[in-house]
N, C-alpha and C positions, 0 to 999 in steps of 0.2 A: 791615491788621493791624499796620502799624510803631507803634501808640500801645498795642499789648502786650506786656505784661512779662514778662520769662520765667518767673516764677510761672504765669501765667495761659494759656501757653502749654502749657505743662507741662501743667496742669492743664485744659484742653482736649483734648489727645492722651490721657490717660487716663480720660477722661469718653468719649472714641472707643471708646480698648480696650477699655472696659465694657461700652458699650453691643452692640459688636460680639461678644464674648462670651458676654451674654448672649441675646442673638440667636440663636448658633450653638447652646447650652445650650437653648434652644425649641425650635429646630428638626432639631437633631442632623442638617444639609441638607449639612454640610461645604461651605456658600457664605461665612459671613462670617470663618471662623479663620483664613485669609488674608490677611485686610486686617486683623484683630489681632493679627497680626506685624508688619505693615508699622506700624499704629501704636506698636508696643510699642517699634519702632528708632526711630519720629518721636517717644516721649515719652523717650528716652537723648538723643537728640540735643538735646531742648531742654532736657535740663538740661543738658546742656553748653554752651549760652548758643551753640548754633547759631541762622546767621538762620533765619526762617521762610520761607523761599521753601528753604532747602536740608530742613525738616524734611519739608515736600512730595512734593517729589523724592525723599527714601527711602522715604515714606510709598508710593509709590506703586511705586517702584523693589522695593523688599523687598516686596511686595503681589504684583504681577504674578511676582517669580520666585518667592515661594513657592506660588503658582497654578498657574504655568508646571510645574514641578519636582515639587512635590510630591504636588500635584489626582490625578494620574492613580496614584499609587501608595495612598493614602489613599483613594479610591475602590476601588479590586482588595481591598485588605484590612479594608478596613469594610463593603461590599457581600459578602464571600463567602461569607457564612447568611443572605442576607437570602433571607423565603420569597417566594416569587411569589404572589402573589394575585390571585384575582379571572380579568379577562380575562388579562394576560400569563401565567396558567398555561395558557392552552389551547395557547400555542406546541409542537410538538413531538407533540402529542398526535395519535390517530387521529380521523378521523372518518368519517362514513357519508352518502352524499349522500341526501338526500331529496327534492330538487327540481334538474332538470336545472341545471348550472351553466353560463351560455353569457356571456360577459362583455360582447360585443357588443351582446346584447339587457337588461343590466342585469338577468339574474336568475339563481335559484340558491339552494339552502337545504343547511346540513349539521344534520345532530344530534353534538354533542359531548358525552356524560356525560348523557345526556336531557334536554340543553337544544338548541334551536334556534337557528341564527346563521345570519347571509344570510352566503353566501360567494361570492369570485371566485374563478379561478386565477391563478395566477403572467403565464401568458400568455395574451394576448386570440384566439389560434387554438387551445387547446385546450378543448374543452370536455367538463363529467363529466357521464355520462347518472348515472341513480338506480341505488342499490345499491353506485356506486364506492367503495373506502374508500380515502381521501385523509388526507393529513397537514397540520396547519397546521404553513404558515411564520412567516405575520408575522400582524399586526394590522391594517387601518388604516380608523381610525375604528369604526364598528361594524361592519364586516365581516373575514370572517378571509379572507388567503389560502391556498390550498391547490393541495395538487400531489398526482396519484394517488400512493398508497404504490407505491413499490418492492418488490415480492415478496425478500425475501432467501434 
């Protein structure tokens, strides 16, 4: 790239921050505004008639800390009304076994909200006979985890 001008330069790093922009502006994913900060210092730096091996290096330096630094605080405060849909709403919720749960043997059924989902438990020594009401933990895959509710 030494047979580019710094016009052209310039004008390469802001053809980045667009496209990365607009990117983020699709997908509202908070993956690409990152790296259009990082471009946004590698398009100052080349007009200041920095080389391009140094517009790199901030490109990617100011990229990775604003990932680093600011990802997880931008995530907390853009995420906190987001609703749950779908399967990750069933976390937390109760359920009613239907089909002995035995993890050993690969089997096991809950009803959640009058829907049916193959379930295991947490751990592979306990298992729910039918009528248990259990809570899901997690997800994984198409089966929920679960653990008998706790009587409070």
């Amino acid at each position: 790239m030494a047979a580019m001008t710094n016009l052209s330069m310039t004008v390469f790093w802001l053809i980045i921050l667009v496209v990365l922009v607009v990117i983020e502006l699709l997908t509202m994913g908070l993956t690409t505004v990152w790296f259009a900060g990082g471009a946004l210092v590698a398009t100052i730096a080349a007009l200041f008639h920095a080389p391009f091996a140094l517009q790199i290096i901030l490109f990617l330096i100011v990229s990775a800390l604003l990932l680093f630094f600011t990802r997880p605080l931008a995530v907390k405060y853009f995420n906190k009304d987001r609703v749950r849909t779908n399967a990750e709403s069933l976390v937390g919720r109760q359920a009613i076994v239907i089909s002995e749960i035995d993890n050993l043997q690969g089997i096991g059924q809950v009803n959640v909200g009058g829907m049916e989902w193959s379930a295991r438990t947490k751990s592979d020594d306990v298992k729910l006979p039918v009528g248990t009401v259990a809570t899901v933990l997690a997800i994984n895959g198409v089966k929920l985890i679960v653990e008998e509710r706790k009587e409070v």
